[in-house]
Each structure stands twice: as structure tokens, then as C-alpha cells.
C-alpha positions in Angstrom: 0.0 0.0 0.0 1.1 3.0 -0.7 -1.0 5.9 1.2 -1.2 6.4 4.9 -4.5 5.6 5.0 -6.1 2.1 3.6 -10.2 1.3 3.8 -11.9 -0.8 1.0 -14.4 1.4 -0.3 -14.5 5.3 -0.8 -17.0 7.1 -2.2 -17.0 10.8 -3.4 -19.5 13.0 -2.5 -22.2 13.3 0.2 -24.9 14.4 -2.3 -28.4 12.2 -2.8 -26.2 9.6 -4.7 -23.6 9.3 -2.8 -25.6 9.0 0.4 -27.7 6.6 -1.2 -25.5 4.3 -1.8 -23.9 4.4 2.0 -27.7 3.8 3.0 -27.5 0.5 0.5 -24.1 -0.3 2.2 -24.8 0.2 6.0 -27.9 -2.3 4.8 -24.9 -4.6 4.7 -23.6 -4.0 7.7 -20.6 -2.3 6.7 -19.0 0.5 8.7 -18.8 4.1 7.9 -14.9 5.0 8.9 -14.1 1.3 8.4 -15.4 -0.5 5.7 -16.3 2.6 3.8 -15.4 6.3 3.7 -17.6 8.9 2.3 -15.3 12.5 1.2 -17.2 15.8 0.8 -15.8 18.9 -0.2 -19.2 20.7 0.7 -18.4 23.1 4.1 -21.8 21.5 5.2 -24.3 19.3 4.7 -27.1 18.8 1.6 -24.6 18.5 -1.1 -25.5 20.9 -4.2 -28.5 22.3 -2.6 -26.6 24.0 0.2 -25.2 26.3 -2.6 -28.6 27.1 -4.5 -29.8 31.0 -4.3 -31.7 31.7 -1.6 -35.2 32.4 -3.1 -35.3 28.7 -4.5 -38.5 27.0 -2.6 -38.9 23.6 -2.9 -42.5 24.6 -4.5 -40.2 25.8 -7.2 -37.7 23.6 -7.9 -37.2 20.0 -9.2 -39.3 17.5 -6.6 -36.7 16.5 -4.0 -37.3 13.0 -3.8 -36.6 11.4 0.0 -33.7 9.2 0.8 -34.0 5.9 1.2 -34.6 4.8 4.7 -35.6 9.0 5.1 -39.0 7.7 6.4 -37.6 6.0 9.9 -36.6 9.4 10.7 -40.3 10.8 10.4 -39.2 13.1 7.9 -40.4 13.6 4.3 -39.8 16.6 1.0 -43.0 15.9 0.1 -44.2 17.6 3.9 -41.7 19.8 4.3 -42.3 23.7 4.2 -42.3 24.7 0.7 -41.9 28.4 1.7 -38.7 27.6 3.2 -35.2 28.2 1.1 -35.0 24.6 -0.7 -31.5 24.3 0.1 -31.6 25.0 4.1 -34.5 22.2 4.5 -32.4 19.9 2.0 -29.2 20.4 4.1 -31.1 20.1 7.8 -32.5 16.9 6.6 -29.2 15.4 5.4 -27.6 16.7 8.5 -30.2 14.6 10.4 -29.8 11.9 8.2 -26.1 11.8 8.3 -26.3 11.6 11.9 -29.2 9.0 12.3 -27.3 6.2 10.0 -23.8 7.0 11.4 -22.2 7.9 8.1 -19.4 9.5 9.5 -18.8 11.8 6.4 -15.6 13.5 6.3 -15.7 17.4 5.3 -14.5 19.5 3.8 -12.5 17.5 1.3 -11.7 17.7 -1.9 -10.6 14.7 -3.8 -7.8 16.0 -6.7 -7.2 12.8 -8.5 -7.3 9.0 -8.3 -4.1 7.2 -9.2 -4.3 3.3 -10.1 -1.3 1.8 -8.5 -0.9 -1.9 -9.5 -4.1 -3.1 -7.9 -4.7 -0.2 -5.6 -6.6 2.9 -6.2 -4.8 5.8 -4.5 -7.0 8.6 -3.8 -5.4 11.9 -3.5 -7.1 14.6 -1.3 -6.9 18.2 0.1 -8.6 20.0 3.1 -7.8 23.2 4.7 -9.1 21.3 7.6 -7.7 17.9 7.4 -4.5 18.7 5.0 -3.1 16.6 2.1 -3.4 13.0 2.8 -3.7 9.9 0.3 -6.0 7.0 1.1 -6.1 3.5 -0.8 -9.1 2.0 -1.7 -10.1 -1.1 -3.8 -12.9 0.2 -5.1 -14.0 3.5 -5.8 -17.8 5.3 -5.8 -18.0 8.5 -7.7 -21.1 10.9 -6.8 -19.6 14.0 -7.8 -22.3 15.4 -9.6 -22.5 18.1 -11.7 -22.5 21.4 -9.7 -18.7 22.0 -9.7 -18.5 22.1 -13.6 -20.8 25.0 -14.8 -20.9 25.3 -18.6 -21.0 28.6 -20.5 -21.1 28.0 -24.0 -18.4 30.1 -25.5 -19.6 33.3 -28.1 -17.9 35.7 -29.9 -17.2 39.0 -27.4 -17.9 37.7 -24.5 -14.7 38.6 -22.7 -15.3 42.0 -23.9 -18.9 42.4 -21.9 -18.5 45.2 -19.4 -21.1 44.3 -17.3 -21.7 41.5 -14.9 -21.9 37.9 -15.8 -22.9 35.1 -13.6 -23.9 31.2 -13.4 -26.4 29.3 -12.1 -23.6 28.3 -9.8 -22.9 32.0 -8.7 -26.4 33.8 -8.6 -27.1 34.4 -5.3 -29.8 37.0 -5.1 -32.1 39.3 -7.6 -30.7 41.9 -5.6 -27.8 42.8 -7.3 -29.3 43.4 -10.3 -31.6 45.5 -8.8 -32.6 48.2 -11.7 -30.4 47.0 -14.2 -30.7 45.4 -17.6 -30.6 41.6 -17.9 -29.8 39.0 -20.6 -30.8 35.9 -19.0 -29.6 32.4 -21.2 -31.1 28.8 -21.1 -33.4 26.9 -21.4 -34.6 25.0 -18.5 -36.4 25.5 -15.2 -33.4 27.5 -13.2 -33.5 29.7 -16.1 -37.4 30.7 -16.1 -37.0 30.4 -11.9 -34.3 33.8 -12.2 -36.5 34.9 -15.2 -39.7 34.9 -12.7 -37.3 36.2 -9.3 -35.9 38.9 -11.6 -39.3 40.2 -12.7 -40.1 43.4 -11.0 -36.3 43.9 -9.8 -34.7 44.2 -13.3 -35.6 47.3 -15.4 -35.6 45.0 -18.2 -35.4 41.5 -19.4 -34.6 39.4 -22.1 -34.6 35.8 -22.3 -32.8 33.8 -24.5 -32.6 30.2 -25.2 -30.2 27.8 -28.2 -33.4 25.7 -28.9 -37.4 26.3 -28.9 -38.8 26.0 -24.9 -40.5 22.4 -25.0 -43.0 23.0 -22.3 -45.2 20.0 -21.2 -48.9 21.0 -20.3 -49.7 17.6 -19.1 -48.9 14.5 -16.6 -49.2 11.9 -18.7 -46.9 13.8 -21.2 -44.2 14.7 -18.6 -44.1 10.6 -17.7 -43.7 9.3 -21.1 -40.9 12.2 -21.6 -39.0 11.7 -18.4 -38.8 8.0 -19.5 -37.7 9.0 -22.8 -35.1 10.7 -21.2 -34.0 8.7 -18.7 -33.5 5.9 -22.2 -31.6 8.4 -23.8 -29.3 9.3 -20.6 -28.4 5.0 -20.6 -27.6 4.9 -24.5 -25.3 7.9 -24.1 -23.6 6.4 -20.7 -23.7 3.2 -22.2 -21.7 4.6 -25.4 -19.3 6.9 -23.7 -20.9 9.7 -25.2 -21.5 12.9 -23.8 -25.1 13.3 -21.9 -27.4 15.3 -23.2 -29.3 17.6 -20.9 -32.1 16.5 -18.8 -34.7 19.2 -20.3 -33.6 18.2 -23.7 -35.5 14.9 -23.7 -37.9 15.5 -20.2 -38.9 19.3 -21.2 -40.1 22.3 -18.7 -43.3 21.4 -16.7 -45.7 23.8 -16.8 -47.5 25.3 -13.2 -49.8 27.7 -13.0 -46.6 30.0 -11.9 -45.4 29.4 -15.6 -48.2 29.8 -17.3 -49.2 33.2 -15.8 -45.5 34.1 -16.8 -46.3 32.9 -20.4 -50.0 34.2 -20.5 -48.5 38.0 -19.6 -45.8 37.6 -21.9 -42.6 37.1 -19.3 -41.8 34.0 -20.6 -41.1 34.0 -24.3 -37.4 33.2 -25.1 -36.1 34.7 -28.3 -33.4 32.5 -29.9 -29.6 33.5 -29.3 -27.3 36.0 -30.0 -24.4 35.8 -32.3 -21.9 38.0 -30.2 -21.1 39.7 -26.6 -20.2 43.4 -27.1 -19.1 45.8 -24.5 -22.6 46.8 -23.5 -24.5 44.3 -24.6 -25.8 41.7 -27.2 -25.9 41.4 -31.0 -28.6 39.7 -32.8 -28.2 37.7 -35.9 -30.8 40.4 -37.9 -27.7 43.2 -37.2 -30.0 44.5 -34.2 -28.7 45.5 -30.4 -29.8 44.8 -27.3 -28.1 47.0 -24.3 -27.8 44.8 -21.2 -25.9 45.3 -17.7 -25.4 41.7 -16.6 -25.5 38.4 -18.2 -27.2 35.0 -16.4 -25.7 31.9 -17.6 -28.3 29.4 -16.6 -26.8 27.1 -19.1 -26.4 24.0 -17.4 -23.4 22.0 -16.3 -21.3 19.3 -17.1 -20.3 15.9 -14.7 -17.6 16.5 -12.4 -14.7 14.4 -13.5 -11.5 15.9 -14.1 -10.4 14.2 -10.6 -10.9 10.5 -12.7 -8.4 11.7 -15.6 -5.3 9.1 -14.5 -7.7 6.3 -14.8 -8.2 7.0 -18.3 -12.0 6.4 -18.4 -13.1 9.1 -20.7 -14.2 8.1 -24.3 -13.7 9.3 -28.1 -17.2 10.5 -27.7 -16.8 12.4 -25.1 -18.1 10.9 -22.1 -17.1 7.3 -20.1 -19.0 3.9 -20.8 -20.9 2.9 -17.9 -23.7 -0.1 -17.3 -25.7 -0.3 -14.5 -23.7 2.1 -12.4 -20.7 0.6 -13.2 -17.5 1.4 -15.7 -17.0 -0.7 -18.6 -13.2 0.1 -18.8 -12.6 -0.5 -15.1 -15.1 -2.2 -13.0 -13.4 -0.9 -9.9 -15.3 2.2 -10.4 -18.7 2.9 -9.8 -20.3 5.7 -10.9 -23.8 6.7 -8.4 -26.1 9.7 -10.3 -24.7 9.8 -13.6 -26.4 9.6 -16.9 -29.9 8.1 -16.2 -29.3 8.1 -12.5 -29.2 11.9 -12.3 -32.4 12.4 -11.5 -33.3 12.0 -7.3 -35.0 9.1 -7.9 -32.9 7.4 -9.9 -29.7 8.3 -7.7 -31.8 6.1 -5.1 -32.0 2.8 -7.0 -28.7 3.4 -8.5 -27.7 2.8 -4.7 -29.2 -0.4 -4.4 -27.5 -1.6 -7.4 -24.6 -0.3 -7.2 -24.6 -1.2 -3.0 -25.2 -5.0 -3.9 -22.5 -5.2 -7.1 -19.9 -3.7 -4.5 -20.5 -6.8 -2.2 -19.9 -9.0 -4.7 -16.4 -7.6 -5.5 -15.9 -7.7 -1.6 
């Protein structure tokens, strides 16, 4: 062994995959600090959530589907107050969670790269807390997510822009753009969430979007869609291609929230600039549109520029995974990637993935 520290299983990230799967694993009667270390570089608990903007309700964002094992603890999403900030009632019920199943995580950690040494996997990690340390592991859960690689598709100018941009990942509050003229970019449900918060504060606003809004007026529609998308999620992990976006294949629900923004003429996205300029936004007719600040709410991309020495990634862009698990090296399990993304399915990827770890055991 070649680290200082040696357990058999570590898993990255303490988000709703990552926790899932320690759920699946305590099932087994492993130990958290034994049998199985869990690493999050989050200063607290709740995973991405602890960093959304503070005017995201859970009555406004994606459903937050429970834990598993969430129950025994007499909590439930689906009661919670949906006039609190989504991501303190997400992090104050992983905090009790956490605590209830011993999981032991260790925070704040970040994990900067995973080293395959003969047959050990070295994982390299850094904490102003904790320091630099290296622990070995035989097998290796990845529940990074997405919310530490923002993507902001690149356009002509915009290094140029003199006013403010921002992502998804840094808007905190409509209040600093308080009187000022907004471009707001995407095409999903954070974008039409700053779209609606902005609305009032912002002296103007323009929404923009690379493809036609595919909003979905019914149930029945949104089910058949979200398992359309969840097929196309598995045929690109399963090819190593790079995932499409969720709301590419699911499209935006509509509430009555969105449709009174549609029926008085808020939502309506026009389709996107060619260039950036220094004070604003050029259309492809030759036209100009002055703007103050930029909102990037255009998505993100999975974390995994920690997983480069393994040499997982694919021509096409992505890394081939079945079933939670990497074709190219079944030491590594992947928890809430590609058709697991979604809440729910970051839950039964833990089960799966949980019981093909035992059998490497």
C-alpha cells in the first residue's frame, strides 16, 4: 500500500447519490470509517442544494425525492415547508440523516485525483481542515455530480462584456441586479426560476434560449418524456458519449406559476445572439440589445476531471458505464450519472450499485 491511509471502499461526494448508496451499504452492515469512507468537499451538509440562491422554494424547484430509509426518521420533501429556502431544508434533513445512519462523512474534502497503483486505487485529497493525505481503496464510488462544472457555451465578445456575468452556480440573489438590464440564457427550469425572481427587480429583461422551450402541459406527457429521457441518458452512458441535458428529452413542466408568466408575456425566449459586445448583445438580424449583466443558466457538465489518471473518458466524449458501473474498469462505480441523475434514480442506482460492490468484496 502506498498511502497512509487504507479502507476498502471510498465514495465521493455526500450528495443524494452518494448517500444513497452508503444507506445500501450500511444495509450490509458495513461501517462508515471502516469499511467505507464517504469525502465531501461541501463546508456542510445537503450536497449541491446547500449552494442554491436563496429564493429557491422547494415549491419551485425539481421535486426532491426522499432518501432511502428517510422515512424511519419521520421526515419527508413531500411535507416539508415549501416556503422555506429549498437548500436549508435539503441540508437540515441530510444533516439529520447523516447523523441518524452513522455515516461518518468527512468534510471538507476535496478529492484531486485517483491514481491506479498496481491493484490499488490511491486517492489523492486536500482539506484546509484535514491537509493533504492519500488513502487506498479497492474500489471506488463517484457521486460527484455536476455542480462544480458549470458550462458557458463560449460566443464571440464575451470577454469584452463590461457588465456582470454570472452562473447558475454563482447567482445568489435578484438583488444585485436591482434596476439593471438583464440577458438571462437557457433553457430549463433555473432559467425561467431567475426569469420569474428577476421580474419586478430588473428594469428589463430578455430571455434567450439555443433551442425552442419544449414545455409540457400535461402528466401523462411529462411521464412518457421523463422515460424517454431517462433511455436516452443510458444509450449515451452506455456509449461513452457525452449526456445530453435533462430538459432536452424531459422538457419544462408547466405550473400555473409558468403559465401566468407565459399568459402576460414574461416567458417568451427569443433565440440566441451571435456575439457579446461591450454593452450588450448582438442579434443575428444586425440589431442591439443594451444589457448590464449576463445569467448563464446554461447547465453543467459531470464533475470528472479528478478520474483523468484512470483514463476512463471516451472518443465521444463521455465514459461507458452499465448499471452504475465502468465498462473500462469495473473498480469504479459511478452513483447519479447519466440516467441516475435524477433524485429518484440516484436512489435505485444505490441499491445496485450497494449490492455489485458486495460481490467484489
Amino acid at each position: 500500500m502506498t498511502g497512509n491511509v487504507s479502507v476498502p471502499i471510498v465514495i465521493i461526494g455526500a450528495g443524494q447519490a452518494g448517500l444513497s448508496v452508503a444507506y445500501y451499504l450500511r444495509r450490509f452492515d458495513l461501517v462508515a470509517g471502516h469499511d467505507f469512507i464517504i469525502f465531501d468537499r461541501g463546508p456542510g451538509t445537503g450536497g449541491a442544494w446547500q449552494h442554491r440562491w436563496q429564493a429557491l422554494h422547494l415549491g419551485s424547484a425539481h421535486r426532491v425525492n426522499d432518501l432511502p430509509g428517510m422515512k424511519d426518521l419521520g421526515l419527508s420533501f413531500d411535507t416539508a415547508d415549501h416556503d422555506l429556502p429549498a437548500r436549508d431544508v435539503v441540508s437540515d434533513y441530510y444533516r439529520d440523516y447523516e447523523q441518524h445512519y452513522e455515516l461518518n462523512v468527512v468534510r471538507p474534502v476535496t478529492v484531486t485525483r485517483v491514481m491506479p497503483i498496481q491493484s490499488t486505487l490511491v486517492v489523492d485529497t486536500s482539506s484546509t481542515v484535514f491537509g493533504d493525505q492519500k488513502t487506498d481503496a479497492r474500489l471506488i464510488v463517484n457521486a460527484t455530480g455536476t455542480w462544480g462544472a458549470p458550462f458557458v457555451p463560449h460566443y464571440p465578445g464575451a470577454s469584452t462584456f463590461m457588465g456582470t456575468q454570472v452562473h447558475t452556480a454563482n447567482y445568489v440573489s435578484s438583488d444585485a441586479f436591482a434596476g439593471q438590464r438583464v440577458v438571462v440564457v437557457g433553457g430549463g427550469t433555473s432559467a425561467i426560476g431567475f426569469l420569474l425572481e428577476l421580474e419586478g427587480v430588473a428594469s428589463e429583461l430578455t430571455w434567450v434560449s439555443r433551442r425552442p422551450i419544449d414545455f409540457s402541459h400535461t402528466d401523462q406527457l411529462a411521464e412518457v418524456t421523463a422515460v424517454a429521457a431517462v433511455m436516452q441518458q443510458d444509450r449515451a452512458a452506455r456509449a461513452g458519449s457525452a449526456l445530453p441535458s435533462i430538459v432536452s428529452g424531459t422538457g419544462v413542466p408547466v405550473t400555473r406559476r409558468i403559465a401566468a408568466g407565459i399568459d402576460r408575456g414574461l416567458l417568451v425566449a427569443r433565440p440566441m445572439f451571435s456575439s457579446i459586445e461591450p454593452t450588450g448583445v448582438r442579434w443575428s438580424d444586425g440589431t442591439f440589445t443594451e444589457a448590464d449583466a449576463i445569467v448563464w443558466a446554461s447547465g453543467f457538465r459531470p464533475e470528472l476531471r479528478h478520474l483523468a489518471p484512470l483514463k476512463l473518458r471516451e472518443k465521444a466524449g463521455g465514459v461507458a458505464i452499465g448499471s452504475g458501473v465502468s465498462f473500462t474498469d469495473p473498480r469504479i462505480f459511478f452513483a447519479g450519472y447519466g440516467p441516475q441523475a435524477s433524485t429518484v434514480g440516484a436512489n435505485r442506482a444505490g441499491r445496485i450499485i450497494a449490492r455489485q460492490i458486495m460481490a467484489q468484496l
